[in-house]
N, C-alpha and C positions, 0 to 999 in steps of 0.2 A: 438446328432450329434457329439459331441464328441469322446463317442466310437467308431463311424463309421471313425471319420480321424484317430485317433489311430491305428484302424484295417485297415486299408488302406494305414499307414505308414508301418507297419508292415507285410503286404503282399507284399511291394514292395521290400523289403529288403530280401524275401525269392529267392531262388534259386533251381532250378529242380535238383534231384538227387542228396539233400546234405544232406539227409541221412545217418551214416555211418551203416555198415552192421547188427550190433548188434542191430539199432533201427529200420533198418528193417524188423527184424527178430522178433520181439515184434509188431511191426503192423501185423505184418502174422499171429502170433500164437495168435493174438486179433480177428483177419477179422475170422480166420478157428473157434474158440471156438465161437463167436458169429452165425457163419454162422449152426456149428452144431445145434444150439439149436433152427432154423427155419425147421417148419415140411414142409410146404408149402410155396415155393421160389415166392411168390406172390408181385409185388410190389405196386398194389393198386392203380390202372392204371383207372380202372372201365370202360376197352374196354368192356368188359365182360356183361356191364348192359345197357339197364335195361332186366330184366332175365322176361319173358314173365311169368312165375309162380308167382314173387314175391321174388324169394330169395336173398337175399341182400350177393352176393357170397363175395365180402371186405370183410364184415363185420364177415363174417364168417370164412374168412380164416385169422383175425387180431385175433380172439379170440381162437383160437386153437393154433393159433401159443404164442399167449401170455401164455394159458393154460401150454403150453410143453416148453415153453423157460422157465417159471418161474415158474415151478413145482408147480402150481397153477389151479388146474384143477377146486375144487369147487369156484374160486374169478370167475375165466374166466369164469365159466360155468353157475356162477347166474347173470354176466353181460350179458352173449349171449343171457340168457331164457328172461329176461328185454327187453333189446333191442328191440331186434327182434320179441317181442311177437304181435304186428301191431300196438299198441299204436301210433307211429310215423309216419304210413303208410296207416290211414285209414280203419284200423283192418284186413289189409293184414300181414300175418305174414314171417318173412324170412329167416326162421331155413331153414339149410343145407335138416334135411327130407323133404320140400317141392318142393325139384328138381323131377321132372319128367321125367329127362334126356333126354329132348330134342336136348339136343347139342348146342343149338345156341350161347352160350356162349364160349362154344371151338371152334368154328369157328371165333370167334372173338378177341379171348386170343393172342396178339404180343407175348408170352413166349410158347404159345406151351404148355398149363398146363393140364394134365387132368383133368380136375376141376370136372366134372360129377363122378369119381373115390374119389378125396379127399371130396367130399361134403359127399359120402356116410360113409367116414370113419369120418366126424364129425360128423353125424347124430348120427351114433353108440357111439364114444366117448362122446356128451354130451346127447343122449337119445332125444333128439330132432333135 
């Protein structure tokens, strides 16, 4: 509780646009270099689900994108195979290859994502 009045004192004492230009310009070229290193601008909303196949589309778009931001494609790619192997789902499994691209999921996506397009490019990328 403590840190909560702390951080509550010290929010109030904040003021809009007291930034000055220089440390604006370091939050920008923070937001652009992180934002680079997201393949799929997915926020993990999971209007998207449940995906009438099984595929657990988050989950797949968390590990690809972790794969490619952290140049870590075999960490991310032996978490995907785990995961999503159906272990947690009843022995439904929910690799990106088990889209049948139905679509019902991009009719439901508030971002407008191709997602039936990026699932195929995971499939390929981790082979599952």
């Amino acid at each position: 509780m403590e840190q909560v009045t702390e951080n509550l004192a010290i929010a109030e004492q904040g003021v809009a646009n007291s930034l000055p230009l220089p440390e604006l310009a370091v939050v920008e070229k923070m937001r652009d270099s992180f934002a680079s290193r997201v393949k799929v601008p997915c926020t993990g909303c999971r209007y998207c689900m449940p995906c009438p196949n099984g595929v657990d589309i988050p989950s797949c778009f968390m590990y690809y994108n972790q794969a490619y931001a952290y140049e870590a494609k075999e960490k991310a790619g032996g978490v995907y195979s785990w995961a999503l192997n159906g272990t947690f789902t009843g022995g439904i499994p929910g690799y990106a290859s088990c889209c049948v691209e139905c679509g019902e999921c991009e009719e439901k996506c508030p971002q407008h994502l191709p997602i039936r397009e990026h699932l195929q490019g995971i499939a390929v990328y981790f082979g599952k």
